[in-house]
matplotlib code that plots the C-alpha trace (Angstrom):
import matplotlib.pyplot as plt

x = [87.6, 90.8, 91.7, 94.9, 92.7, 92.2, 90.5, 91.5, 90.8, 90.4, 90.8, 89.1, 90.9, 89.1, 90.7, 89.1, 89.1, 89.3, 86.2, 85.8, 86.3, 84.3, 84.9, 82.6, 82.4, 82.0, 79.8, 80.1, 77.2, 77.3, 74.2, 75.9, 78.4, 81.9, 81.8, 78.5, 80.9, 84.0, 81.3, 79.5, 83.2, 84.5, 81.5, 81.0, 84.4, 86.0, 88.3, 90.7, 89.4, 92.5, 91.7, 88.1, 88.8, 91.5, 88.6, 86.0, 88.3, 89.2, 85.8, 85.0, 88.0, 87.3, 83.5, 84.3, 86.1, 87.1, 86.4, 87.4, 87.6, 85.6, 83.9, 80.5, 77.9, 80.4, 80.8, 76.6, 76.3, 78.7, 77.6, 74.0, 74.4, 76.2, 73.7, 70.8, 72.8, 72.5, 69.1, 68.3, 69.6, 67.9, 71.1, 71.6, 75.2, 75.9, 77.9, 78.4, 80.0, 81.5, 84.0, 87.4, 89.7]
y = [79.1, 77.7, 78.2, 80.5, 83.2, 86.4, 88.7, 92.7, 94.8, 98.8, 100.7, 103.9, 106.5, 109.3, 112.4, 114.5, 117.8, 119.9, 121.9, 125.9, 128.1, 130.7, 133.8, 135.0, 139.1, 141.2, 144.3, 147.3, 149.4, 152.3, 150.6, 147.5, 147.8, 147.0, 144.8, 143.2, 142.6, 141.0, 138.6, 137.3, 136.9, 134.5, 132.7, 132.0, 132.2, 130.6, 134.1, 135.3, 138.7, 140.0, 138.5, 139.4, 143.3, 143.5, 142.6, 144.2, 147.4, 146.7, 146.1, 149.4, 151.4, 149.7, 149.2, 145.4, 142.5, 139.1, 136.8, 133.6, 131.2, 127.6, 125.0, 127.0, 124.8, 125.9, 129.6, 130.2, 128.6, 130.8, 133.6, 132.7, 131.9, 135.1, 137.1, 135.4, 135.8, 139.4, 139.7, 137.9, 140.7, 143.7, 144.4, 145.4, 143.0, 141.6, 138.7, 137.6, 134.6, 135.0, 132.6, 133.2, 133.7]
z = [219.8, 221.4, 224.7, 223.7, 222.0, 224.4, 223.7, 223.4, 226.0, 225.6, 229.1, 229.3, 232.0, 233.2, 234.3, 237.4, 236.8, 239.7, 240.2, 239.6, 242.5, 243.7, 246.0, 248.6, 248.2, 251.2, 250.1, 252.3, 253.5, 255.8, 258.3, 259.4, 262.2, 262.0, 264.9, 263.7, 260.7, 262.2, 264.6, 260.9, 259.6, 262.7, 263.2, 259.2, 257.9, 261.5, 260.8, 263.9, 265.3, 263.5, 260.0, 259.9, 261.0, 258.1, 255.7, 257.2, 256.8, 253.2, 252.4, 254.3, 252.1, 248.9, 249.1, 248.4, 249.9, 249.1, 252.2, 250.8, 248.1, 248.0, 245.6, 244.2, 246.6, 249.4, 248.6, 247.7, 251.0, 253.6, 251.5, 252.4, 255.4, 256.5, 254.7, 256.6, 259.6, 259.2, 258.0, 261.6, 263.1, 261.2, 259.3, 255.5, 255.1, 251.4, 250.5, 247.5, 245.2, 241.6, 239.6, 240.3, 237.4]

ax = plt.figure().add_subplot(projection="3d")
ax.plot(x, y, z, "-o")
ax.set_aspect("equal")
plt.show()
């Protein structure tokens, strides 16, 4: 071969594609107390005492809540971690993830 030749090159991009999103769902129940609630809502969510009593009363009126929206390893684990948070304490509190739309 001469030293002119080159050879071809083929360059492969790869898109990112950004990852699915999840919501964490706040379930009511009539056991758990509200401020119980809103204390599982700052200290997970790091929610102002305003923020988490407007979804702890939505949840309350409409039986369900979303909290927030993350990544799905992010969402299954505030959603497990609040639950556990109020298992600790003798308290019936849901939360939930599902995709977001």
């Amino acid at each position: 071969m001469s030293e002119n030749q080159t050879t071809p090159r083929t360059f492969t991009t790869v898109k990112a594609e950004r990852p699915k999103l999840y919501k964490v769902i706040l379930l009511n129940d009539d056991y758990t107390p509200r401020d119980f609630v809103v204390t599982v809502l700052k200290s997970e969510f790091r929610m102002t005492e305003d923020q988490a009593s407007a979804v702890m009363i939505t949840a309350h009126r409409r039986g369900s809540c979303v909290v927030a929206v993350f990544t799905k390893d992010v969402a299954e684990t505030k959603a497990t971690a609040a639950t556990d948070a109020a298992r600790r304490n003798g308290f019936p509190l849901l939360f939930s993830t599902e995709p977001e739309e």
